[in-house]
N, C-alpha and C positions, 0 to 999 in steps of 0.2 A: 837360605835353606840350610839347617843342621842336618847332617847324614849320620848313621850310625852302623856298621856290620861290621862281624868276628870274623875274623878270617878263613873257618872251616863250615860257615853257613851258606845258605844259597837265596839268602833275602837280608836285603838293606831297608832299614826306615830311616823315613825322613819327614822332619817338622819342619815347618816353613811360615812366612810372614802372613800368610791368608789364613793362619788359624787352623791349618789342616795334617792330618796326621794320613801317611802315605805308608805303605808295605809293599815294598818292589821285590821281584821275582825273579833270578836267573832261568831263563829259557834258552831254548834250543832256535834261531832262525834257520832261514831255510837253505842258507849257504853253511850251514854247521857251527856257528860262531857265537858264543853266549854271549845272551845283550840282559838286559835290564826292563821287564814291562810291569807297569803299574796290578797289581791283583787286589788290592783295598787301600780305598780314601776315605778317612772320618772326617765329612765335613763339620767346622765347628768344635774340634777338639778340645778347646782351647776358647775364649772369648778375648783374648788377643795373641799377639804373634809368640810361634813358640821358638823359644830360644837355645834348647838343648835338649838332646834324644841320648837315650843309649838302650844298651839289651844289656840282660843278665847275661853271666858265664854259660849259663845252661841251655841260653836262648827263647825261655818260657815267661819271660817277664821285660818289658820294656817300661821303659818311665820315662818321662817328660817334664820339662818346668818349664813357663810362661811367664810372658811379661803382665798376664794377669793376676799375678804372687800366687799361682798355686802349682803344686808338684802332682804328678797324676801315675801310677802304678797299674801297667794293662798287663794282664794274663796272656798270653798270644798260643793260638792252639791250630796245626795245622791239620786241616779237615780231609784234604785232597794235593793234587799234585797244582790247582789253581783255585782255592780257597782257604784263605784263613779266617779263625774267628778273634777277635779281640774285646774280651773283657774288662771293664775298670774293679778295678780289685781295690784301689786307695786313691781319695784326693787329698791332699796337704796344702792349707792354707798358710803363707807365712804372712805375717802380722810386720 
């Protein structure tokens, strides 16, 4: 599993060997303690294992590369305080 978060954000992604792209969520439990809960999984992101995540500076863009030789460019858009939307905006095939 590659992990990715900026330090002033309050969600981490993470790619992993199951091809899937994950958007986790600091929440609030019920003892007061922020934990980490899954808020969006793209099954399939990838048609093999992906090998590295990151976010933009600004936080509106994440990108991904796979051992399937393509690079992948999502829009990430938060809708609510437990949804986001993720867009593919580019895929890059390397040869």
């Amino acid at each position: 599993m590659f992990c990715t978060r900026r330090a002033e954000e309050t969600f981490v992604v993470s790619g992993s060997n199951d091809q899937s792209l994950k958007l986790w969520r600091f929440v609030e439990d019920k003892e007061g303690e922020r934990v980490l809960r899954v808020k969006q999984t793209i099954i399939n992101a990838h048609s093999r294992e992906i090998n590295t995540v990151t976010v933009s500076p600004n936080g509106r863009f994440i990108a991904t590369g796979s051992l399937d030789k393509t690079a992948k460019v999502l829009k990430s858009r938060l809708l609510s305080e437990s949804h986001f939307v993720l867009l593919c905006v580019k895929v890059m095939r390397c040869t």
